[in-house]
Wavefront OBJ file of the C-alpha trace (Angstrom):
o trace
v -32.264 -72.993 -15.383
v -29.516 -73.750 -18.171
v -27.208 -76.267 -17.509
v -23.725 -75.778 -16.157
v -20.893 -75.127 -18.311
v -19.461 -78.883 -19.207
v -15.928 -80.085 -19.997
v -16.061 -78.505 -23.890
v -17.146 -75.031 -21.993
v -14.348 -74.659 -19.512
v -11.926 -75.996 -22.334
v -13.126 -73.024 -24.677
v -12.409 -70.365 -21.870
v -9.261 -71.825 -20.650
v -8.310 -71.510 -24.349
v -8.812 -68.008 -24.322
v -6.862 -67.231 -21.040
v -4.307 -69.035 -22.839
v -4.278 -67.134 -25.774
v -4.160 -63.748 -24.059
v -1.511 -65.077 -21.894
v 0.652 -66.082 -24.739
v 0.207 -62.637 -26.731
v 1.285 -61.130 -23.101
v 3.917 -63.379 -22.514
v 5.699 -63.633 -25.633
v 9.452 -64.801 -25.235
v 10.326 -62.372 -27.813
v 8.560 -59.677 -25.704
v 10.674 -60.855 -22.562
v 13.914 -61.148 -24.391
v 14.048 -57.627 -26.251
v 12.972 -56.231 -22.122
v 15.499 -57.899 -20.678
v 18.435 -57.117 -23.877
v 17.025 -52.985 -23.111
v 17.079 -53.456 -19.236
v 20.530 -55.264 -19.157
v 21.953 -52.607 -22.039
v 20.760 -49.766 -20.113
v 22.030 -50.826 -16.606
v 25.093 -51.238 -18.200
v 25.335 -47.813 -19.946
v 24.072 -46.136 -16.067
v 27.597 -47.953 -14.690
v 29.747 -45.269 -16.544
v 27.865 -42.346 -14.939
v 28.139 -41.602 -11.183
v 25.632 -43.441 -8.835
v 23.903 -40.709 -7.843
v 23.186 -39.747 -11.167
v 22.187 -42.873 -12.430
v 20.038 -43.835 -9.492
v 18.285 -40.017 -10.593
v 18.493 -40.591 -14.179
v 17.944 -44.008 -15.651
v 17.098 -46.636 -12.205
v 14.239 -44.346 -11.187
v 13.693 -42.586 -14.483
v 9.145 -43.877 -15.630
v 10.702 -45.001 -18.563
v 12.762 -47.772 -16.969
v 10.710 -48.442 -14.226
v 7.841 -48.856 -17.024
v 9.997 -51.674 -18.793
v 10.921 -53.412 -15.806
v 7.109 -53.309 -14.607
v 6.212 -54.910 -18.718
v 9.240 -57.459 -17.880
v 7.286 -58.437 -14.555
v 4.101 -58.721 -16.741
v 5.850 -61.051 -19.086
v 7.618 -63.361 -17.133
v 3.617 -63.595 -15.101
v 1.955 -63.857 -18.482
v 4.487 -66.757 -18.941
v 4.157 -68.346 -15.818
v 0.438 -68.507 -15.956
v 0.238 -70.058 -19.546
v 2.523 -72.704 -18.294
v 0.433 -73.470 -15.208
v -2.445 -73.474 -17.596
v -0.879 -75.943 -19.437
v -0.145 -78.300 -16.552
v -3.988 -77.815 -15.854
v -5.168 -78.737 -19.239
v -4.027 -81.687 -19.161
v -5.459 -83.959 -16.530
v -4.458 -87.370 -15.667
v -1.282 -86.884 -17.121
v 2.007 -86.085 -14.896
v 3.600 -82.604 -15.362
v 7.295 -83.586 -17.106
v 10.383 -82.203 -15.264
v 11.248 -79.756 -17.807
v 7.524 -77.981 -17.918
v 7.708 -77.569 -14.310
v 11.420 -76.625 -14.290
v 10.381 -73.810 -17.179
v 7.600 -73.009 -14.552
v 9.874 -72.917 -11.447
v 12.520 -70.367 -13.444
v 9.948 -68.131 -14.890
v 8.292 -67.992 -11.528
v 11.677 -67.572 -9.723
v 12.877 -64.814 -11.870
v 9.598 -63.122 -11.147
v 10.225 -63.523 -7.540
v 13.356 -61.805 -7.773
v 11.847 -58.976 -9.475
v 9.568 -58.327 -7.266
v 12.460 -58.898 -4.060
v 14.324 -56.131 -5.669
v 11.238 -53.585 -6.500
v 10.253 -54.169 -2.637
v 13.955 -53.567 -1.574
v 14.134 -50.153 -4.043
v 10.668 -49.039 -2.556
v 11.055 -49.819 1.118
v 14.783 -50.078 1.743
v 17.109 -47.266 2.411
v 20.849 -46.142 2.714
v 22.161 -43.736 5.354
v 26.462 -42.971 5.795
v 27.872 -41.398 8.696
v 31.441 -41.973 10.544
v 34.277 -40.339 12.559
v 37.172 -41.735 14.721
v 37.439 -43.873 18.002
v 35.441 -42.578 20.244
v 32.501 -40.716 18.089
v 29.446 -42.164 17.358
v 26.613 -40.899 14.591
v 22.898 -41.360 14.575
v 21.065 -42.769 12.040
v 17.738 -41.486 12.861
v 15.340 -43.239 10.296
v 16.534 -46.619 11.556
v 16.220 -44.897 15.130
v 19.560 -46.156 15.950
v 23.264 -44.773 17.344
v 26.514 -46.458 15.966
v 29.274 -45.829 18.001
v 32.470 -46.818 16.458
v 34.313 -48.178 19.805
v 37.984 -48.863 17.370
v 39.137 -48.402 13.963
v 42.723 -50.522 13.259
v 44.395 -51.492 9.949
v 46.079 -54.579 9.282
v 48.795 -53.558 6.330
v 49.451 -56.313 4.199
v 52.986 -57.779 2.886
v 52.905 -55.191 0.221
v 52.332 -51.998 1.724
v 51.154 -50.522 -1.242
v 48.497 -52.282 -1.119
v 45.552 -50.596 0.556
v 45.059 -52.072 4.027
v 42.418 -53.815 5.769
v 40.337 -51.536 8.066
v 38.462 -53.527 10.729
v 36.494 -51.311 13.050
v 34.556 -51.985 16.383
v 31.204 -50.638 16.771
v 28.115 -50.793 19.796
v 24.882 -50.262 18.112
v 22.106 -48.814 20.321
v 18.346 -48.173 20.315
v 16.637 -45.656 22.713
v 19.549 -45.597 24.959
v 20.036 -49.607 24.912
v 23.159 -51.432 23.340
v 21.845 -53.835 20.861
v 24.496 -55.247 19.496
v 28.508 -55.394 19.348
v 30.158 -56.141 16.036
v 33.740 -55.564 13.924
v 32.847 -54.642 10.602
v 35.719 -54.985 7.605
v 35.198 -54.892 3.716
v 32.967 -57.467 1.987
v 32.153 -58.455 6.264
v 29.240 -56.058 7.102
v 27.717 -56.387 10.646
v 23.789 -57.703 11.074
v 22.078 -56.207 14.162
v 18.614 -55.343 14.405
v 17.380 -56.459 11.382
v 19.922 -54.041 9.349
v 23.495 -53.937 7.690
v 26.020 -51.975 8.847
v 28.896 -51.920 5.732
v 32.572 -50.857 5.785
v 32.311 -48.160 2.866
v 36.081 -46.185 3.398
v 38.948 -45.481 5.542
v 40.073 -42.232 5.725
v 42.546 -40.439 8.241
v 41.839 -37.411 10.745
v 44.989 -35.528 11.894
v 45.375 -33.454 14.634
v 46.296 -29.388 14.213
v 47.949 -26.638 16.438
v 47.485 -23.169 15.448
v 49.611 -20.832 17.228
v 49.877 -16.905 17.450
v 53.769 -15.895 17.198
v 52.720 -12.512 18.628
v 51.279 -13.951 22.061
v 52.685 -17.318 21.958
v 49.333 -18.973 22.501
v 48.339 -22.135 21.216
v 45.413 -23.877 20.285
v 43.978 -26.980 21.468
v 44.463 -29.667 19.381
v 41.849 -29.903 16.572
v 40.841 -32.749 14.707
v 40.057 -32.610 10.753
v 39.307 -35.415 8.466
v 39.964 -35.443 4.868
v 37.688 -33.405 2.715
v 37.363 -30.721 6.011
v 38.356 -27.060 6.159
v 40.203 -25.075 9.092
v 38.820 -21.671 9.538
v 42.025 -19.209 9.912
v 40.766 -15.770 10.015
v 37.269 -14.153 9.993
v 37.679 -13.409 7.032
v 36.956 -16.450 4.782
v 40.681 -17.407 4.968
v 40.693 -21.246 5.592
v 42.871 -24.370 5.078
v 41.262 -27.229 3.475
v 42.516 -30.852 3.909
v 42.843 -32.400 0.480
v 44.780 -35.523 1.196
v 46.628 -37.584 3.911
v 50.123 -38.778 2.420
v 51.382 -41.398 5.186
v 54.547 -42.056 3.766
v 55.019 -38.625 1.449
v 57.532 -38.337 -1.438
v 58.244 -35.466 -4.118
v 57.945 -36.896 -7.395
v 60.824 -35.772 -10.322
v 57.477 -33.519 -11.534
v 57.014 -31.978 -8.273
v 53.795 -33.834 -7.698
v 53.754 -35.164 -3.469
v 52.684 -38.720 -3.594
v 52.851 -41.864 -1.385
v 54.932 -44.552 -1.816
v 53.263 -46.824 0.418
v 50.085 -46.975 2.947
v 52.463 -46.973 5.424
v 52.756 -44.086 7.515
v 56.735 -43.629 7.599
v 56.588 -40.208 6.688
v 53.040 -38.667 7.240
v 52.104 -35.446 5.421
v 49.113 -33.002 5.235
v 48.163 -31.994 1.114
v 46.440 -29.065 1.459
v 45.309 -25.692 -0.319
v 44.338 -22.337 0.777
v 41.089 -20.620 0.235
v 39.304 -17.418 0.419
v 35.896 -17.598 0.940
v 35.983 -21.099 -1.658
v 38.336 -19.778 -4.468
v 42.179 -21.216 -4.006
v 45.081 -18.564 -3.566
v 47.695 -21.703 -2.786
v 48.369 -25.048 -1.717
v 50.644 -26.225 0.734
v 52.541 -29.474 2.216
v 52.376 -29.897 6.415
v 54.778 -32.193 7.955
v 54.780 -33.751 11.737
v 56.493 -31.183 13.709
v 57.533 -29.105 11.274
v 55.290 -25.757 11.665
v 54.558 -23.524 8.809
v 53.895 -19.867 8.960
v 50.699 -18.092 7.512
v 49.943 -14.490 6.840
v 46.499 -14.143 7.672
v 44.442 -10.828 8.087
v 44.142 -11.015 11.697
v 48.121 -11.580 11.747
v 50.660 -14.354 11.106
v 49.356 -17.864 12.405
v 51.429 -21.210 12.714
v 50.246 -24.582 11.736
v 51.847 -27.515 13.461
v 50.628 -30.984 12.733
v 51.084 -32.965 15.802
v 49.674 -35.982 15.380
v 46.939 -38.058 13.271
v 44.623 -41.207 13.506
v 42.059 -43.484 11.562
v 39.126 -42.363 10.632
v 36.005 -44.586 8.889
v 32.958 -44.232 7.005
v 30.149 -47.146 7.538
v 26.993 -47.534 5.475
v 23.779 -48.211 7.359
v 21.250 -50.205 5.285
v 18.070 -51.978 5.263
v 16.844 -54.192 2.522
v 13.559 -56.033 2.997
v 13.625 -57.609 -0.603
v 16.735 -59.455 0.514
v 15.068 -62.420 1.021
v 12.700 -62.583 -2.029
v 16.006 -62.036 -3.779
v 17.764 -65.238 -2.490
v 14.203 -67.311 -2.671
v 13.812 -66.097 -6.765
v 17.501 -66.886 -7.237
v 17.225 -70.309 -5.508
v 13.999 -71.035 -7.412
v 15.513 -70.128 -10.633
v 18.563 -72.572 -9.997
v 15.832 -75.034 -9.251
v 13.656 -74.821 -12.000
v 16.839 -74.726 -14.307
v 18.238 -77.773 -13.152
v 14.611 -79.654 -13.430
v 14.593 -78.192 -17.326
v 18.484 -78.914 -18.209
v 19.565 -81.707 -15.875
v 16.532 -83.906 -14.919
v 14.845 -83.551 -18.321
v 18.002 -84.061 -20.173
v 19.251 -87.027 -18.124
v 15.746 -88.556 -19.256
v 16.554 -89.006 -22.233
v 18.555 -91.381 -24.191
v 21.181 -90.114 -27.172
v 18.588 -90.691 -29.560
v 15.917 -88.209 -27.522
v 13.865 -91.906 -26.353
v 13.280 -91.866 -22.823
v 15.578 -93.609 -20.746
l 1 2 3 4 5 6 7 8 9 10 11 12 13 14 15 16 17 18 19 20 21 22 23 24 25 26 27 28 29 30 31 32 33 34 35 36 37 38 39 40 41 42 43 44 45 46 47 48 49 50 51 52 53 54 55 56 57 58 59 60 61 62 63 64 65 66 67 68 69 70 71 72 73 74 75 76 77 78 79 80 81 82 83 84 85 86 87 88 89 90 91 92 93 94 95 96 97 98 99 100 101 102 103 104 105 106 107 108 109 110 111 112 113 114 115 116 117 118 119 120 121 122 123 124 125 126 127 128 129 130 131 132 133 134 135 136 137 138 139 140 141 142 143 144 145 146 147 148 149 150 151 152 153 154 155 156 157 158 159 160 161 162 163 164 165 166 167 168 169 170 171 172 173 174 175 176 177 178 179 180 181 182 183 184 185 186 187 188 189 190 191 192 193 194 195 196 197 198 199 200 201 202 203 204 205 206 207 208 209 210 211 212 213 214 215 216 217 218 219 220 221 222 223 224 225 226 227 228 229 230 231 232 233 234 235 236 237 238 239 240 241 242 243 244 245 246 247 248 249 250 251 252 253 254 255 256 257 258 259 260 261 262 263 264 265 266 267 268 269 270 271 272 273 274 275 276 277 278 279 280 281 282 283 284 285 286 287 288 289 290 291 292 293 294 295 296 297 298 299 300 301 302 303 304 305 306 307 308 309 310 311 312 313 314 315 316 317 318 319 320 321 322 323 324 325 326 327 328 329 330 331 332 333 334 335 336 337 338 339 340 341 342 343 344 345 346 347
C-alpha cells in the first residue's frame, strides 16, 4: 500500500490550486471587467429603461462579463484563503483577511443582485380613491383607500403625493400603509413604491339636439374619450392646474397649484390628429362630430397615482455583500494601517 501523501505532497498540490487560482483571478482581469461593466452601465443610462434592460443588462454579452467578474473576484477569494491555509501556526494579519472579507463581500453582492434580476419582478398599476388593481403574480389586490398632496412653499415645486392603500390576499386585508416618494410600503414580503402622480378629471358630454347629458366620466392623463362611432375621439394630453397662455401661444402652468385648472387635449381620427384643443371648468366647448354636434364640459377633477409593486429576494445578499465589503475594507485600510508606525514598523 503506498504511503499517504506527506506535508511536501499536499504543499505541491496546494501550489497548483494556487497557481490556477491566480491566472483566474488576476486583478488586472477584475479591473478591465469591472472598467467595461461600469462603462457600459453608464452608456445604457442615456437610453430608455426598457431598452436598456432589452439591450445591454440582459444582452449574453454582458451577462457573460459579469458571470467572468463573479469568477474573478472567487478565483481571488480562494487564493487568499489558500494563503491563510498555507501558512500554519502563524495568525492571519488584518489586512489579508480584510482583502478576503471585500473580495468575498463584493462577490456576495453579485450574486444578491443576479438572484434579485432572476427571481424578482416589477408590476405598475393605479387609479383614484376608491379603485383598486390586482397584481396577480404576487396574488395580491392594492386598493388605494386616498391619494392627497401636500404643496410645498413654492408651488412650483412638484408636490408631495402621499397615498393610502389596504393590501389584500385571497379576500383578506394584509396590511394598511401610506406610501410617498423615496417611503415605499413593506407588506407581505414585497414593496409597494410611489412611482407618479397624475390627475383624472371628470367629463360631461351633452347632445344640444336632445339636451341629454352624460354621466360624469372619469379620464386620466394619457386616456382617450370616444366621441362618435366613427374613430372620432378626444385624447387627454395634459392636466394644466393653474393654466396660462404663454407670449408664443404655448398653454403652460405657472404653478402645481390648481387656481385655474385646464384640460390640453387633441383630436383624433382613428389615431391621426385633425386638432387640439384647451377645456376649462365650466366652460363647455362645442364639437362637430359625425353623429352631430356634442358638448364637452369639464366639471370637475381629482388625484390620480401610479404605485410600483416589487419583489426583490437579492435584497438582502445585497446589504450583507455591501456590509462585508465595508468590513473587510476597514480591516485592510484602518486596522492594518493603524498597525503600523510612520516608518511601516509595527506599532
Amino acid at each position: 500500500m503506498p504511503d499517504a501523501p506527506g506535508p511536501p505532497a499536499r504543499r505541491r498540490s496546494l501550489d497548483a490550486v494556487a497557481g490556477a487560482l491566480r491566472r483566474l483571478g488576476s486583478m488586472r482581469m477584475g479591473i478591465v471587467l469591472l472598467a467595461f461593466l461600469a462603462m457600459t452601465s453608464a452608456l445604457a443610462t442615456l437610453h430608455p429603461m426598457e431598452r436598456a434592460i432589452r439591450d445591454i443588462y440582459t444582452s449574453w454579452w454582458y451577462l457573460g462579463a459579469a458571470g467572468l467578474l463573479a469568477a474573478n473576484l472567487l478565483a481571488c477569494s480562494a487564493a487568499r484563503l489558500l494563503a491563510l491555509i498555507r501558512r500554519p501556526g502563524r495568525p492571519p494579519a488584518a489586512g489579508g483577511c480584510g482583502s478576503f472579507a471585500t473580495h468575498v463581500g463584493l462577490l456576495v453582492l453579485l450574486a444578491g443582485a443576479a438572484v434579485g434580476g432572476a427571481t424578482g419582478f416589477r408590476a405598475s398599476g393605479g387609479g383614484t380613491a376608491g379603485d383598486s388593481f390586482a397584481v396577480t403574480r404576487a396574488g395580491l389586490t392594492i386598493a388605494i383607500e386616498s391619494v392627497d398632496l401636500e404643496y410645498l412653499a413654492d408651488q412650483r415645486l412638484r408636490p408631495i403625493a402621499r397615498t393610502r392603500i389596504a393590501v389584500s390576499r385571497d379576500g383578506q386585508v394584509i396590511g394598511h400603509d401610506v406610501v410617498s416618494i423615496n417611503f415605499p410600503a413593506r407588506v407581505g414580503g414585497f414593496s409597494i413604491n410611489h412611482q407618479t402622480f397624475l390627475w383624472a378629471v371628470h367629463l360631461v358630454v351633452e347632445d344640444p339636439a336632445t339636451g341629454e347629458r352624460s354621466t360624469p366620466m372619469r379620464l386620466v392623463e394619457g386616456e382617450s374619450l370616444p366621441l362618435d362611432g366613427e374613430g372620432l375621439a378626444l385624447h387627454f394630453e395634459a392636466f394644466l392646474p393653474d393654466f396660462f397662455l404663454a407670449p408664443g401661444g404655448e398653454p403652460v402652468s405657472l404653478s402645481y397649484y390648481p387656481a385655474r385648472p385646464v384640460l390640453a387635449g387633441r383630436l383624433t381620427r382613428r389615431g391621426r390628429t385633425i386638432g387640439r384643443g384647451l377645456l376649462g371648468m365650466d366652460r363647455p366647448e362645442t364639437i362637430v362630430t359625425r353623429d352631430g354636434e356634442r358638448r364637452l364640459e369639464l366639471v370637475g377633477f381629482e388625484n390620480a397615482v401610479v404605485l410600483q409593486v416589487a419583489r426583490d429576494v437579492g435584497r438582502p445578499y445585497v446589504f450583507g455583500g455591501a456590509v462585508l465589503m465595508l468590513a473587510g475594507l476597514y480591516l485592510s485600510l484602518g486596522v492594518a494601517k493603524g498597525g503600523k508606525r510612520d516608518n511601516g514598523a509595527p506599532a
